[in-house]
N, CA, C and O atoms as a Tinker XYZ file with bonds, in Angstrom:
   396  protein
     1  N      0.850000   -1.174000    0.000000    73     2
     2  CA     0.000000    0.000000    0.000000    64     1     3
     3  C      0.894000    1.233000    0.000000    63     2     4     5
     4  O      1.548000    1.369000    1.033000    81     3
     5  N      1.057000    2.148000   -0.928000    73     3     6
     6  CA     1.351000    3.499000   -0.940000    64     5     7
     7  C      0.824000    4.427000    0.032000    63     6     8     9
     8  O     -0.330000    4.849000    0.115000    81     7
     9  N      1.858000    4.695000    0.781000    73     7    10
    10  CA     1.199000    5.613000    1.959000    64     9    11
    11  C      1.709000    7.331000    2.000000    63    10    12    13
    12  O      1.621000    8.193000    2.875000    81    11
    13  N      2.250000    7.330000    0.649000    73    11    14
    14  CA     2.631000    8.783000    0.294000    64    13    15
    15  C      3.202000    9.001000   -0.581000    63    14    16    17
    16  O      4.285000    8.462000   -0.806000    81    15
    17  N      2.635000    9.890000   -1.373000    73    15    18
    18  CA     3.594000   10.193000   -2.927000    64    17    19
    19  C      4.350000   12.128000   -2.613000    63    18    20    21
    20  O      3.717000   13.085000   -2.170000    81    19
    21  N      5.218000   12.108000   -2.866000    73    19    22
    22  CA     6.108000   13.464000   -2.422000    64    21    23
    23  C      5.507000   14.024000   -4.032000    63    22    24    25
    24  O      5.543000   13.638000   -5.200000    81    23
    25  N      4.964000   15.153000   -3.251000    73    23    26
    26  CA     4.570000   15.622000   -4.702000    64    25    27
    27  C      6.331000   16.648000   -5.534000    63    26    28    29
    28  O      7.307000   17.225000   -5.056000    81    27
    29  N      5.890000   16.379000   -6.720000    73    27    30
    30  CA     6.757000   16.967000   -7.524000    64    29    31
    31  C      8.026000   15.072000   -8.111000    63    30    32    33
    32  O      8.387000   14.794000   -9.254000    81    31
    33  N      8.203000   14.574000   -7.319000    73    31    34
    34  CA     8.563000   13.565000   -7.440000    64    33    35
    35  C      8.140000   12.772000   -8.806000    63    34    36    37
    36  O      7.004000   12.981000   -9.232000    81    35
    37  N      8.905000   11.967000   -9.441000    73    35    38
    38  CA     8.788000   11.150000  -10.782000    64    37    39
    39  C      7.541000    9.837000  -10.524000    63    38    40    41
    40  O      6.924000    9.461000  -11.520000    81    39
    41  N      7.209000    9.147000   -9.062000    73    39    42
    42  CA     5.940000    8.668000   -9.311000    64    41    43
    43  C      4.645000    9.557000   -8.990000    63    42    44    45
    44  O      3.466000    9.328000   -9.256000    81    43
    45  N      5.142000   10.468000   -8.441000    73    43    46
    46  CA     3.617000   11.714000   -8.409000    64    45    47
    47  C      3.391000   11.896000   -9.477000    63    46    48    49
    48  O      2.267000   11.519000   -9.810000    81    47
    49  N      4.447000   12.679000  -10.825000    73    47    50
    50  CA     4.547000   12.714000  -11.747000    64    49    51
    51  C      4.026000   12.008000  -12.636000    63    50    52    53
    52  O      3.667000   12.568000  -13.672000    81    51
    53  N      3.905000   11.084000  -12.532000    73    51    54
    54  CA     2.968000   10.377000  -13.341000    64    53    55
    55  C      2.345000    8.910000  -13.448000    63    54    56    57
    56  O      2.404000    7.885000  -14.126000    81    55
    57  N      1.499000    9.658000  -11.981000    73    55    58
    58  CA     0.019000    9.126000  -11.334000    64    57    59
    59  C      0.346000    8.378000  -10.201000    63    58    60    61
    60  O     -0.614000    7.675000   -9.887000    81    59
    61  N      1.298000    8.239000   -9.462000    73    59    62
    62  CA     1.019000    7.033000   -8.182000    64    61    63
    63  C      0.735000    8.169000   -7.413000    63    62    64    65
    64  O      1.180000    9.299000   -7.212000    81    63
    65  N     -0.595000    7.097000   -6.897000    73    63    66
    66  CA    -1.174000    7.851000   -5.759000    64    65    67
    67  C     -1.090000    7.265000   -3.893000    63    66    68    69
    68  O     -0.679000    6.175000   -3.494000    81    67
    69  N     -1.695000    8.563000   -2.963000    73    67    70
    70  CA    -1.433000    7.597000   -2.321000    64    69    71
    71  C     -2.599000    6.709000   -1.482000    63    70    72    73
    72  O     -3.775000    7.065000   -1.399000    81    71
    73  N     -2.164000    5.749000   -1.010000    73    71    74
    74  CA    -3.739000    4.560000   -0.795000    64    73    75
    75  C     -3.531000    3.834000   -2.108000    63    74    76    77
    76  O     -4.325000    2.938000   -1.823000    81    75
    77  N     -3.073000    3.464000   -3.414000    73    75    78
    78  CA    -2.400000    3.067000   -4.367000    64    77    79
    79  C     -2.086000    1.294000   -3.716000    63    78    80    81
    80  O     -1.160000    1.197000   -2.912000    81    79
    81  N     -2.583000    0.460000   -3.955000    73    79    82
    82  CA    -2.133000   -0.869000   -3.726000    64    81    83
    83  C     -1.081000   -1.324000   -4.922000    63    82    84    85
    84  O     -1.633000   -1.402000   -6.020000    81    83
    85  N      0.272000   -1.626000   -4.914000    73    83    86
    86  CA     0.912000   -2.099000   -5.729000    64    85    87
    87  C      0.794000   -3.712000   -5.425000    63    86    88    89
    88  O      1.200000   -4.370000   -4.467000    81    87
    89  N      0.163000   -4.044000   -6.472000    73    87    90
    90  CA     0.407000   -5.984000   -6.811000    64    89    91
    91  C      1.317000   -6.908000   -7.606000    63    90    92    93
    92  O      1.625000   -8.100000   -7.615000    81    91
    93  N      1.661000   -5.556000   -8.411000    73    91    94
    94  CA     2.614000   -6.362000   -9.252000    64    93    95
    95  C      3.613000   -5.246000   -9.820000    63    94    96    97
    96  O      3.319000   -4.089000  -10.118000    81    95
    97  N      5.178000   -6.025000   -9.917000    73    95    98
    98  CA     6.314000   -4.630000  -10.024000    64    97    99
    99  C      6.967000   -5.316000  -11.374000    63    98   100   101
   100  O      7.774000   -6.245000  -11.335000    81    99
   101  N      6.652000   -4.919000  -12.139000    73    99   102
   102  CA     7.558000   -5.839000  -13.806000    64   101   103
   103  C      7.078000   -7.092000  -13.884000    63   102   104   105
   104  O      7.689000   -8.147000  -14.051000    81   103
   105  N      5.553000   -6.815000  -13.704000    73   103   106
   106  CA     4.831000   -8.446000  -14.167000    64   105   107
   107  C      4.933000   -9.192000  -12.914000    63   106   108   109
   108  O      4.621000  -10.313000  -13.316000    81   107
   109  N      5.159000   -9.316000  -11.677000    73   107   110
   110  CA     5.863000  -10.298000  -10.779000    64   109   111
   111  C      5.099000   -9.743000   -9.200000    63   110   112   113
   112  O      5.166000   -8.695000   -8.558000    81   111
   113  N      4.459000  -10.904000   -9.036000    73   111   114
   114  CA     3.778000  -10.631000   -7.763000    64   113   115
   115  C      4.468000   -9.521000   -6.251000    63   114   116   117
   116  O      5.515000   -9.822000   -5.677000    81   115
   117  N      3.785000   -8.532000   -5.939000    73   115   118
   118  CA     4.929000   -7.534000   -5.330000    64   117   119
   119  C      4.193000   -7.562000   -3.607000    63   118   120   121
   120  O      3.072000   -7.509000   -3.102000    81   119
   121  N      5.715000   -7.683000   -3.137000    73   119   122
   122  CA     5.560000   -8.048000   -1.519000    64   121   123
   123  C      6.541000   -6.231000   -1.014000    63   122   124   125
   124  O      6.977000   -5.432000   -1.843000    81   123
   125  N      6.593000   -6.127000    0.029000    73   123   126
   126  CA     7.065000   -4.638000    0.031000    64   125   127
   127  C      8.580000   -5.184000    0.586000    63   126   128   129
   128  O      9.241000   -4.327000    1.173000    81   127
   129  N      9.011000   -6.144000    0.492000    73   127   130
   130  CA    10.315000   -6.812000    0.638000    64   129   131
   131  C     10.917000   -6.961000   -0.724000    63   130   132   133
   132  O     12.120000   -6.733000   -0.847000    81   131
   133  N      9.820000   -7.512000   -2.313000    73   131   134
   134  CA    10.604000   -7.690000   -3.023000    64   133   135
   135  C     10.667000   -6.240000   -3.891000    63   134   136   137
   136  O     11.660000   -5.866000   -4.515000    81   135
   137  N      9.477000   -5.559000   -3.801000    73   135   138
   138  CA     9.621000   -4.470000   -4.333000    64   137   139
   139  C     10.681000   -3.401000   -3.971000    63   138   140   141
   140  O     11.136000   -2.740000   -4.904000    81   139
   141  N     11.250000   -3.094000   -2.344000    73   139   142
   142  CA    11.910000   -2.941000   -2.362000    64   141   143
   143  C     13.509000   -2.921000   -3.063000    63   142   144   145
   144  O     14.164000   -1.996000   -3.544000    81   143
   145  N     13.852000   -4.634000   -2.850000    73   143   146
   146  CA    15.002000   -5.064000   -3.772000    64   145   147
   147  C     14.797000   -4.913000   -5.250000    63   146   148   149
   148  O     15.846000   -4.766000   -5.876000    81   147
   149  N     13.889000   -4.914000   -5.828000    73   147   150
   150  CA    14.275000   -4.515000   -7.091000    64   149   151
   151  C     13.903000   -3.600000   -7.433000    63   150   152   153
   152  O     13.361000   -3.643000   -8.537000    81   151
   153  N     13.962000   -2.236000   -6.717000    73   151   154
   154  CA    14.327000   -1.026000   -6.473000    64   153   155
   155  C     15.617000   -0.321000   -6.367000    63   154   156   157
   156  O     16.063000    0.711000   -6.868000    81   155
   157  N     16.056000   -1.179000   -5.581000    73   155   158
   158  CA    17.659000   -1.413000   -5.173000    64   157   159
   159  C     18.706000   -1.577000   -6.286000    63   158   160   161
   160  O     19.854000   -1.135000   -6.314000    81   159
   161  N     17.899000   -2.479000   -7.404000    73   159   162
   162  CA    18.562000   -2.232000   -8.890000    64   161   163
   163  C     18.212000   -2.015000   -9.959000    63   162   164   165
   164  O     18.431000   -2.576000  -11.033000    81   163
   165  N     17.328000   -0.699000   -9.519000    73   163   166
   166  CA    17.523000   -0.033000  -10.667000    64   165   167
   167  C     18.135000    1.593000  -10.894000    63   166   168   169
   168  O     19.215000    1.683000  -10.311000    81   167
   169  N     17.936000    2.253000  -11.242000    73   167   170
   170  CA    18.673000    3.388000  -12.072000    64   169   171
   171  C     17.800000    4.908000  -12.114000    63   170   172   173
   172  O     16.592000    4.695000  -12.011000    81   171
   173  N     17.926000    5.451000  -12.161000    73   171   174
   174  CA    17.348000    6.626000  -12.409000    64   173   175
   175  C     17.152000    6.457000  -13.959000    63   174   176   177
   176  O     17.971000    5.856000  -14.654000    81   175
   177  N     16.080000    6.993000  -14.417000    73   175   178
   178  CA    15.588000    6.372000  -15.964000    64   177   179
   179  C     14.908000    5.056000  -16.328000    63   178   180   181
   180  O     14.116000    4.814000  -17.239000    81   179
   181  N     15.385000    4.323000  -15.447000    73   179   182
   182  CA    15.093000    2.847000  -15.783000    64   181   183
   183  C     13.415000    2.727000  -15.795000    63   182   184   185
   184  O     12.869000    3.266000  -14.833000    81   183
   185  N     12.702000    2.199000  -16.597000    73   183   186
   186  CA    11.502000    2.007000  -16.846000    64   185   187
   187  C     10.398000    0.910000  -15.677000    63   186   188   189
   188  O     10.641000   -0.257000  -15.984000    81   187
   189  N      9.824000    0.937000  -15.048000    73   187   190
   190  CA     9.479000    0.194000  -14.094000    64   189   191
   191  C      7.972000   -0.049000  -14.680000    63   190   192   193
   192  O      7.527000    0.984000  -15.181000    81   191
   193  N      6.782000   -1.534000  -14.759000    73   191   194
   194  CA     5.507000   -1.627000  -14.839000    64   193   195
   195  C      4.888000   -1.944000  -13.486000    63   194   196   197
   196  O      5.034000   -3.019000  -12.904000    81   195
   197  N      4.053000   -0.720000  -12.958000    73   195   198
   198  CA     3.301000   -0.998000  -11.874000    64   197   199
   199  C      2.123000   -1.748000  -12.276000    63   198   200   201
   200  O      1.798000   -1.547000  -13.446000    81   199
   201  N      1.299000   -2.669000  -11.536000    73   199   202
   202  CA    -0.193000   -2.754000  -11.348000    64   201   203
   203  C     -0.553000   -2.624000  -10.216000    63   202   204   205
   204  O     -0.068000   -3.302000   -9.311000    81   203
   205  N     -1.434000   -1.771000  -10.033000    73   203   206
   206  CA    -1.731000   -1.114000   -9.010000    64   205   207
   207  C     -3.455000   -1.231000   -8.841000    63   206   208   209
   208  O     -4.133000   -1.044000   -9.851000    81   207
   209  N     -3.952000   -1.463000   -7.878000    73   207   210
   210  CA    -4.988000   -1.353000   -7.083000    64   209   211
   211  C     -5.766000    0.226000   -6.974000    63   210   212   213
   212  O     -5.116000    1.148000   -6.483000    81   211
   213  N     -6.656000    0.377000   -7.279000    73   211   214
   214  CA    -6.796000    2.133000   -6.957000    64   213   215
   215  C     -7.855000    1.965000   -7.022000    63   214   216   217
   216  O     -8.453000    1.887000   -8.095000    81   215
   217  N     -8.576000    1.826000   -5.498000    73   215   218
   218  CA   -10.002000    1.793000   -5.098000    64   217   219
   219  C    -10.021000    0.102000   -5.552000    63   218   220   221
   220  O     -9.181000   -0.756000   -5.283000    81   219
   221  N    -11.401000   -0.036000   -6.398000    73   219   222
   222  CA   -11.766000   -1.527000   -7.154000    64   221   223
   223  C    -11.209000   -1.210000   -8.175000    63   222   224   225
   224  O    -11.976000   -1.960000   -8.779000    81   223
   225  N    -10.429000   -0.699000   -9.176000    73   223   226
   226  CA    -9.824000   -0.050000  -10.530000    64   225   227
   227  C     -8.295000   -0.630000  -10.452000    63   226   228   229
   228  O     -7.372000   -0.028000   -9.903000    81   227
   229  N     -8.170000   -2.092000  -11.191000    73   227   230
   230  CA    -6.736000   -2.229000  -11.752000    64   229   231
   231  C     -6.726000   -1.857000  -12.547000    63   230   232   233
   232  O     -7.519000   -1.902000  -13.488000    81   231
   233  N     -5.169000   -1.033000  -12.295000    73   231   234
   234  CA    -4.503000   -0.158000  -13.357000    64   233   235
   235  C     -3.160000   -0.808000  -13.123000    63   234   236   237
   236  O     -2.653000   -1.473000  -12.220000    81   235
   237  N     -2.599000   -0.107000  -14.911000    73   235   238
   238  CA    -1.411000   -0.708000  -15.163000    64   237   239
   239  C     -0.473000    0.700000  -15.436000    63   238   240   241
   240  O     -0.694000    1.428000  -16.404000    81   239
   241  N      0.728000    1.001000  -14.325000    73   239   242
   242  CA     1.304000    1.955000  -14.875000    64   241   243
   243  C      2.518000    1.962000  -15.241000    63   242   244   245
   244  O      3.205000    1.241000  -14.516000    81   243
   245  N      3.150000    2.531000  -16.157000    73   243   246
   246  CA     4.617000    2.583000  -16.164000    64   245   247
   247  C      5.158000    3.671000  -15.954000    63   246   248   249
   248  O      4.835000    4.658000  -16.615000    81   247
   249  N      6.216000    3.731000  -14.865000    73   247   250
   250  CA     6.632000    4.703000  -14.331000    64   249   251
   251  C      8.974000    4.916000  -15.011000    63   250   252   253
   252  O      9.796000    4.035000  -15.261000    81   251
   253  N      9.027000    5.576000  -15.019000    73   251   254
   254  CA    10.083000    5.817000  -15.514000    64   253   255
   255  C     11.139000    6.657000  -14.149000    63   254   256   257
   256  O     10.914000    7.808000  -13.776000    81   255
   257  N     12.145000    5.868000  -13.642000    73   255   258
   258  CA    12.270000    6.360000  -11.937000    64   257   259
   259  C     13.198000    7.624000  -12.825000    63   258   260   261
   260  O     13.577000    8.020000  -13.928000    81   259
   261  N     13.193000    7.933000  -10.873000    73   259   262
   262  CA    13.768000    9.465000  -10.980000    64   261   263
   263  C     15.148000    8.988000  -10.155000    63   262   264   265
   264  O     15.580000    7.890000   -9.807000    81   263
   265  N     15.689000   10.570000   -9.999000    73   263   266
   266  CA    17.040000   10.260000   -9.086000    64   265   267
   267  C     16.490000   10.059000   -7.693000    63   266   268   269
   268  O     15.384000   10.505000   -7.387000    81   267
   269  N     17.366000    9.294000   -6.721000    73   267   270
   270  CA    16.644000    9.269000   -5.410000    64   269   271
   271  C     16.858000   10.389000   -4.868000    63   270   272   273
   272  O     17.765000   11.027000   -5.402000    81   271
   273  N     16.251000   10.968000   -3.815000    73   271   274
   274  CA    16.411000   12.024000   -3.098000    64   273   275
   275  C     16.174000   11.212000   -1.758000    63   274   276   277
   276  O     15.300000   10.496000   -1.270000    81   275
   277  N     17.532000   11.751000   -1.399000    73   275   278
   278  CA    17.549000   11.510000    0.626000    64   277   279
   279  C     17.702000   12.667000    1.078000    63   278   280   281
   280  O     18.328000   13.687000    0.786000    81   279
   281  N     16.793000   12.201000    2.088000    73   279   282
   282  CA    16.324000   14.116000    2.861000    64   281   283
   283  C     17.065000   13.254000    3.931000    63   282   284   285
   284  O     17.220000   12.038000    4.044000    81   283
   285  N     17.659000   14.838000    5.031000    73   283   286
   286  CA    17.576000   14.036000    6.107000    64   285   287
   287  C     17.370000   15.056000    7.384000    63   286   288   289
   288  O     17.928000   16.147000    7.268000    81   287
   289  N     16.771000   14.858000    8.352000    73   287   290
   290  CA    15.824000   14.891000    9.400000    64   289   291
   291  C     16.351000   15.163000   10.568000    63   290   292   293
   292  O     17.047000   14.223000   10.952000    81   291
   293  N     16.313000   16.171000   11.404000    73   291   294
   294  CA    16.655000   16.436000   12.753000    64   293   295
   295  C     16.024000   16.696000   13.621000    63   294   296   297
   296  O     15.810000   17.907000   13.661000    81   295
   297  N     15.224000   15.719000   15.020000    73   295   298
   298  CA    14.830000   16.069000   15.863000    64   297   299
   299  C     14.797000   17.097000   17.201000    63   298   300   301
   300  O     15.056000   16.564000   18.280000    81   299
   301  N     14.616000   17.958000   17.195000    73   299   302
   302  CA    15.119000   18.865000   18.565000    64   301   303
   303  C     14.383000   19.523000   19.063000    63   302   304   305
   304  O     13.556000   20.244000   18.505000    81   303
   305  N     14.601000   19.354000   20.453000    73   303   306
   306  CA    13.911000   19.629000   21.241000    64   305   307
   307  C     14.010000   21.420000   21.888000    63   306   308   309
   308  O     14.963000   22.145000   22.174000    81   307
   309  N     12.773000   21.573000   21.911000    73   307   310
   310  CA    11.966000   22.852000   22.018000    64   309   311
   311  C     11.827000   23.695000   23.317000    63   310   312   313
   312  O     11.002000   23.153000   24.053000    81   311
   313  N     12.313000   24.768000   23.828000    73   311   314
   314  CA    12.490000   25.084000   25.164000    64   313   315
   315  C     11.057000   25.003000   26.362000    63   314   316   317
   316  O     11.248000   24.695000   27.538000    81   315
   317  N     10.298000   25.183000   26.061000    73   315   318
   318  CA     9.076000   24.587000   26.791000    64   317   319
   319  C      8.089000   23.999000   26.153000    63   318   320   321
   320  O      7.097000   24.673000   25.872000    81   319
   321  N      8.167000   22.402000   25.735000    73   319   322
   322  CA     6.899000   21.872000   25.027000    64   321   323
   323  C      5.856000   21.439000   25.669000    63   322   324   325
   324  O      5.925000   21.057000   26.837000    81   323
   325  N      4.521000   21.454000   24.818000    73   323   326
   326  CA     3.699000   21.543000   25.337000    64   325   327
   327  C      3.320000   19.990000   25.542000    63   326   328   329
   328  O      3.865000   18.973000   25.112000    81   327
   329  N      2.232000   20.172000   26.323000    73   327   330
   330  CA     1.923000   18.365000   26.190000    64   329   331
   331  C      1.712000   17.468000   24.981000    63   330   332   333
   332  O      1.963000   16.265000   25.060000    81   331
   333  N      1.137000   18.175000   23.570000    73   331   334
   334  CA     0.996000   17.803000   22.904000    64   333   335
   335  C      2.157000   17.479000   22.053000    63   334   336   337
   336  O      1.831000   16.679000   21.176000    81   335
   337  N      3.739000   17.916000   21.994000    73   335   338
   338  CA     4.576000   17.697000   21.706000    64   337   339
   339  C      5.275000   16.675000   22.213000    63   338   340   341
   340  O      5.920000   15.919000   21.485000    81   339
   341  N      5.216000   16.547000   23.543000    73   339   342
   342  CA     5.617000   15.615000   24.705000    64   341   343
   343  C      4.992000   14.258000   24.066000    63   342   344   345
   344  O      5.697000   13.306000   23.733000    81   343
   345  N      3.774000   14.288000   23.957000    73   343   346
   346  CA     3.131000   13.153000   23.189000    64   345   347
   347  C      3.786000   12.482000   22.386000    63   346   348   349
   348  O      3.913000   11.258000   22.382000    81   347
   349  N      4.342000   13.434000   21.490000    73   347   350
   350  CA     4.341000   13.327000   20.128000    64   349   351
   351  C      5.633000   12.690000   20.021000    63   350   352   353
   352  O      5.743000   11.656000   19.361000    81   351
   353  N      6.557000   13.180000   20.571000    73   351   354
   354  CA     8.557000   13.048000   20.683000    64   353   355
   355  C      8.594000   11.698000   21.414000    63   354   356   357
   356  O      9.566000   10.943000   21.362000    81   355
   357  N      7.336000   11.418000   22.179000    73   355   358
   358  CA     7.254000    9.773000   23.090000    64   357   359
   359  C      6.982000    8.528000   21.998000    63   358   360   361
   360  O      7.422000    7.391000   21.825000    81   359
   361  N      5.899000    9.502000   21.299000    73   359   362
   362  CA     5.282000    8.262000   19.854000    64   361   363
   363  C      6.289000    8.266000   19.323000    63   362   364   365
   364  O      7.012000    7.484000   19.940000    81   363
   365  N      6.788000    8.678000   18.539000    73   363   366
   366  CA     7.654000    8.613000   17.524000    64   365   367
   367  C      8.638000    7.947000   18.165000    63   366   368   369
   368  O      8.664000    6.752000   17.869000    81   367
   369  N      9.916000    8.497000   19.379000    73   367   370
   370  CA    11.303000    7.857000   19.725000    64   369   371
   371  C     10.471000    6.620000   20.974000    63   370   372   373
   372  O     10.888000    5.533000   21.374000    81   371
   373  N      9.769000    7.027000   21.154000    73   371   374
   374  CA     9.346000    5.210000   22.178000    64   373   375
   375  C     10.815000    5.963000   23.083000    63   374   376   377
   376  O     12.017000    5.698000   23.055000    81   375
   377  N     10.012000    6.965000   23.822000    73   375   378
   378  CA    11.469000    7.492000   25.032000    64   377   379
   379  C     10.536000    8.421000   25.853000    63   378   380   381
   380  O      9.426000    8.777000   25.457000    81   379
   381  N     11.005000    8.721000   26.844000    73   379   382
   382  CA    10.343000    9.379000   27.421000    64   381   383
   383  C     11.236000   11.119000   27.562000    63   382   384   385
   384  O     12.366000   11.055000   28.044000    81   383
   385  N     10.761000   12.438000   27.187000    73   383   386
   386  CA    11.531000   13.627000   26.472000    64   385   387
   387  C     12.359000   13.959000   28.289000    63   386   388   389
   388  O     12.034000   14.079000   29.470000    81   387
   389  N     13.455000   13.973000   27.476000    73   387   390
   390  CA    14.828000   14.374000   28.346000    64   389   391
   391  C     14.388000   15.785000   28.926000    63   390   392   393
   392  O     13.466000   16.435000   28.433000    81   391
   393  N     15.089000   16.169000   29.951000    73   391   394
   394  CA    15.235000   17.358000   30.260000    64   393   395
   395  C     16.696000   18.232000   30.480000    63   394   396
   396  O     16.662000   19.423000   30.791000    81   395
């Protein structure tokens, strides 16, 4: 299940959505273990055939990948948070917020 398409991105670009069930990745039954790995080799350009789930609507797409983009992410902590942050820094790190 597609649980987010980054818009501007090469599968936003043209049509993966998200809620998007992928079933099949180049003809071949798709588990989010194997789709992964043969992700792993391919290329920026390289031509990929989705079938995809969308609602009751199989569709067949071909997507043409992009370059990867790695973002990367810094947590920090905020001089008086509120409870709702406190919440939030607990869900996510499974910790309880330092002082």
């Amino acid at each position: 299940m597609v649980r987010n398409v980054i818009a501007g991105s090469a599968a936003y670009e043209q049509g993966l959505n998200a809620g998007d069930q992928i079933v099949a990745f180049d003809n071949a039954r798709a588990s989010l273990d194997f789709v992964l790995a043969r992700l792993s080799e391919k290329r920026a350009g390289d031509l990929v055939r989705l079938t995809i789930f969308r609602f009751d609507d199989l569709r067949l797409l071909e997507v043409k990948l992009g370059a990867r983009n790695l973002a990367h992410y810094r947590i920090i902590a905020v001089a008086q948070p509120t409870e709702q942050q406190k919440q939030i820094y607990q869900g996510w790190l499974r910790a309880p917020l330092g002082k």
